[in-house]
C-alpha positions in Angstrom: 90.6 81.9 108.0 93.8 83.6 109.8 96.0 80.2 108.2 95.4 81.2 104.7 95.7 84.7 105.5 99.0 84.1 107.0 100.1 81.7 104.6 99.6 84.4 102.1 101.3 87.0 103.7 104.3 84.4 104.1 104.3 83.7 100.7 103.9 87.1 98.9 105.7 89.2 101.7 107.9 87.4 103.6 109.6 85.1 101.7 110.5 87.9 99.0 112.1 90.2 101.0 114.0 87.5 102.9 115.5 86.6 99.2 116.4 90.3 98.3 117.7 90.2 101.6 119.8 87.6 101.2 121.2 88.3 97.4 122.2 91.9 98.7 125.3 90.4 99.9 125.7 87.9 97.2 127.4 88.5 93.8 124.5 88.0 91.5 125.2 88.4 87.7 122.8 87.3 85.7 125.6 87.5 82.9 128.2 85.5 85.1 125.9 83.7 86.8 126.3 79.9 85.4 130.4 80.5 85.6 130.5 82.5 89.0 127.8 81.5 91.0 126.3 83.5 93.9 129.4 83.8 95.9 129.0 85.7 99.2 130.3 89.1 98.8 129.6 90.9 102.4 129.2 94.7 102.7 131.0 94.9 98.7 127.0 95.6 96.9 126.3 98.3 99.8 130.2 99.8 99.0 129.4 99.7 95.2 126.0 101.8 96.0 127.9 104.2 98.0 130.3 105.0 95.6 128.6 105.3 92.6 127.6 109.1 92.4 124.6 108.1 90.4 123.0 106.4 93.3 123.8 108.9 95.7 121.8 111.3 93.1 119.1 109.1 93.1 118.9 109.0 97.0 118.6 112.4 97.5 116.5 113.0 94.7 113.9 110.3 96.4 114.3 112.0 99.3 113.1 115.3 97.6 110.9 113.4 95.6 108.8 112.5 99.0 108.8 115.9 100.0 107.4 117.5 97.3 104.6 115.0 96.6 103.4 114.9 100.8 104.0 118.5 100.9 102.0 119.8 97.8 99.2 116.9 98.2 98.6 117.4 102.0 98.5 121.5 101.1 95.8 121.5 98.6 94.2 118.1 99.8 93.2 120.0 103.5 92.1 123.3 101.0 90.0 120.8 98.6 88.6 119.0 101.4 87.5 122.4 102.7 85.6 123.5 99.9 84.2 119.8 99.3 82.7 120.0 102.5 80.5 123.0 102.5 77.5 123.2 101.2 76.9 124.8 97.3 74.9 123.5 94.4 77.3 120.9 92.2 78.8 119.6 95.0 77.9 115.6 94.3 78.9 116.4 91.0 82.4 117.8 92.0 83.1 115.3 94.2 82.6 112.8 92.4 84.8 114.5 89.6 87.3 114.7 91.9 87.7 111.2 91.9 88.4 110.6 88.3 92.3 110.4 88.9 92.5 107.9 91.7 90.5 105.8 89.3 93.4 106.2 86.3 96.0 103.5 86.5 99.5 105.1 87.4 101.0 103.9 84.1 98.2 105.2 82.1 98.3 108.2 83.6 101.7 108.7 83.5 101.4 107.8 79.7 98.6 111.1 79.3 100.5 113.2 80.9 103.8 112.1 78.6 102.0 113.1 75.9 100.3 116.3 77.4 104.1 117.5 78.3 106.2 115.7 74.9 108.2 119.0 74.1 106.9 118.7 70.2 103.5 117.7 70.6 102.1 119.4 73.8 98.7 120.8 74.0 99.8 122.7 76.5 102.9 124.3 74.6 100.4 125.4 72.0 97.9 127.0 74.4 101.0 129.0 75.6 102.2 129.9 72.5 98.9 131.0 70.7 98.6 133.2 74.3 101.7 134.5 73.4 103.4 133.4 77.3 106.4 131.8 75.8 108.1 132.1 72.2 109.4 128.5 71.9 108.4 125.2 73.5 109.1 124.1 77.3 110.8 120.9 77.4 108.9 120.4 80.6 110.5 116.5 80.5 113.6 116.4 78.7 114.6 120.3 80.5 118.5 119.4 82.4 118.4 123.0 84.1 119.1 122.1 87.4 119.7 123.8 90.4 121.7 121.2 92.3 119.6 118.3 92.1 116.2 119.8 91.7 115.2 120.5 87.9 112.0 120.9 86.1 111.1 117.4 84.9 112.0 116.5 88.6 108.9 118.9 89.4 106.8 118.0 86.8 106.9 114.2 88.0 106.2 115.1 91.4 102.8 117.3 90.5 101.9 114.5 88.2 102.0 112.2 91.4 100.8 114.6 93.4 97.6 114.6 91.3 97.4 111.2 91.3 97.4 110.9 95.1 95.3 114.1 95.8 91.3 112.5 95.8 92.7 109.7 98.6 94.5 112.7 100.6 91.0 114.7 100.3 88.6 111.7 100.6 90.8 111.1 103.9 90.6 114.4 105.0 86.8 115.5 104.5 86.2 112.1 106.4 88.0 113.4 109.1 86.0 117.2 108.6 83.1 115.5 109.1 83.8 113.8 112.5 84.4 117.0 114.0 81.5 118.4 115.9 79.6 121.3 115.0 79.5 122.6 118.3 83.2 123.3 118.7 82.7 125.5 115.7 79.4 127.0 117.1 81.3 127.4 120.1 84.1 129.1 118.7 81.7 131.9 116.7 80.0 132.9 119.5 83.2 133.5 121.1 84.2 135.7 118.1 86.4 133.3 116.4 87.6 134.2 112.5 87.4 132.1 110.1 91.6 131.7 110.1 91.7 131.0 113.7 88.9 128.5 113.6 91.1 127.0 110.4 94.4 127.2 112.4 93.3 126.2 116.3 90.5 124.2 115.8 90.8 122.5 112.3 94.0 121.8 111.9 94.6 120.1 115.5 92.2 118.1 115.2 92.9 116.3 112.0 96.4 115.8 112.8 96.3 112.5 113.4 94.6 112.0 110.1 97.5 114.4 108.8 100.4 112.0 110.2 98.4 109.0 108.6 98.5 110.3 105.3 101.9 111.7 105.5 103.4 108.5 106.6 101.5 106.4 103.9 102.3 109.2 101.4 106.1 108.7 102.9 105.9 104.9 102.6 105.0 104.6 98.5 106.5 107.3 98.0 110.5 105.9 98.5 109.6 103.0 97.0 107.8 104.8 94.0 108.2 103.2 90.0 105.3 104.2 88.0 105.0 107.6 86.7 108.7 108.5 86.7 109.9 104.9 84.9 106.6 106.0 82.6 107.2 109.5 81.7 110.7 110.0 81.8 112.3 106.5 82.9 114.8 108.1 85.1 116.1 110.9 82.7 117.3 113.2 81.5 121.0 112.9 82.9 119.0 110.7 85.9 117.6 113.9 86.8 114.4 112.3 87.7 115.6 109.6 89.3 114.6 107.8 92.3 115.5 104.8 94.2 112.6 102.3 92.6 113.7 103.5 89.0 117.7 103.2 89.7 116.3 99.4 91.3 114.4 98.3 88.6 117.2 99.5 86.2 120.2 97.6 87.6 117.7 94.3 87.3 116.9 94.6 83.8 118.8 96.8 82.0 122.6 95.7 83.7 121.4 92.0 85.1 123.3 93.0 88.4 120.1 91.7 90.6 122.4 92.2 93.7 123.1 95.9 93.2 119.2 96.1 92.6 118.7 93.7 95.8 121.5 96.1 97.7 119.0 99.4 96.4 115.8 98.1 97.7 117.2 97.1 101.2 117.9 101.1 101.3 113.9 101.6 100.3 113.1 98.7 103.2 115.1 100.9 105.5 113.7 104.3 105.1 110.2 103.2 105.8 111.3 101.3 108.3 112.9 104.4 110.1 109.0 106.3 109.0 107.6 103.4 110.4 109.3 103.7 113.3 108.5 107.1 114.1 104.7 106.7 113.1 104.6 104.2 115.6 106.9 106.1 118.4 104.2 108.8 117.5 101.3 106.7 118.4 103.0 105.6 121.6 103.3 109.4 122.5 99.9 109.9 121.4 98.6 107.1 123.9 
């Protein structure tokens, strides 16, 4: 059973990347291609990236793409795996509620909330207005107020992934809630422990290694990410949102330069090789 297995991951894994690999430092025009060829071009796709402002944009905006999304996800994951695991009436009910996004397609989801934020049509716009909270409508995806690179539809992207990704995070989290033993808590009470300090020098130490998990997986997708901003915004506005799967995918299909688009995701295959590498340093440490 390993054979197919590894055939498999040849075939589907491998083999792909080797080919990006390779046409990252080949000229590869899909417009030029039958007069041109694939001639060898060296470093030239990675100088092009470099030095198109664009790109550097999009970098940093992936960067602070990631950091929002683990940040706000990990923050309210740990609370809602907090209040998931105690013990009220309704809690099958919310749990299981809970779990409604992680069941949505990205795309779809990203589609809903399009139409939730359109600037003309939003529900939410309307609630706001009839409350009397704002006088005209928010432009929550087409808004190109930025300070430096972050701007609101840059934000509103991120929580929209952020609630995509938040029932994993707290499904991963109350698992690791409920391996802790009671005792340790029972311990700390009688020894006068608040609530706080149980939180902050009990809890929180013992699910970081579930914490480092989820932030490296969370790290992982997350530079390589293509749904929800291609979906709800498709880069814009002014390539304010942005990131490096989006700026990929674009110099494919849009400009047929597959080598600039090759060059772009051999950045994303080295970030998460770098969070790889430290995930694994970590565990080294850890052992």
């Amino acid at each position: 059973m390993v054979a197919p297995a590894l055939i498999l991951v040849i075939l589907l894994g491998i083999l792909p990347m080797i080919q990006s690999l390779r046409m990252a430092f080949v000229e590869y025009n899909l417009l030029t291609l039958r007069t041109k060829g694939t001639p060898f071009v060296g470093l030239d796709n990675f100088e092009y990236l470099f030095s198109d402002s664009v790109f550097i944009q999009t970098l940093v905006q992936t960067i602070m793409f990631v950091v929002i999304v683990v940040g706000f996800v990990i923050v309210l994951g740990v609370l809602a795996a907090q209040v998931l695991n105690r013990q009220f009436v309704g809690r099958t009910f919310l749990r299981t509620t809970f779990l409604l996004p992680w069941f949505i397609p990205p795309v779809i989801a990203a589609g809903i909330w399009r139409w939730l934020l359109n600037t003309n049509l939003s529900p939410i716009n309307s609630v706001l207005s009839d409350i009397g909270l704002i006088n005209g409508n928010i432009g929550f995806l087409t808004d190109t107020t930025s300070i430096g690179y972050f701007s609101l539809p840059m934000l509103v992207v991120s929580l929209v992934r952020t609630w995509n990704g938040l029932p994993f995070v707290t499904v991963m989290v109350l698992a690791g809630l409920q391996s802790i033993p009671s005792d340790i808590y029972e311990a700390a009470d009688i020894d006068g422990a608040s609530s706080w300090q149980k939180f902050t020098r009990l809890t929180l130490p013992l699910l970081r290694p579930v914490l480092v998990v989820i932030a490296t997986l969370l790290s992982i997708s997350g530079i390589g990410y293509f749904e929800v901003n291609y979906v709800m915004t498709g880069g814009g506005p002014r390539d304010l949102t942005n990131i490096l799967g989006v700026y990929a995918y674009d110099q494919a299909f849009s400009f047929y330069r597959f080598d600039y688009a090759a060059a772009a995701s051999s950045v994303i295959l080295i970030l998460t090789s770098f969070i790889a590498f430290f995930y694994i340093r970590y565990l080294l440490k850890e052992d």
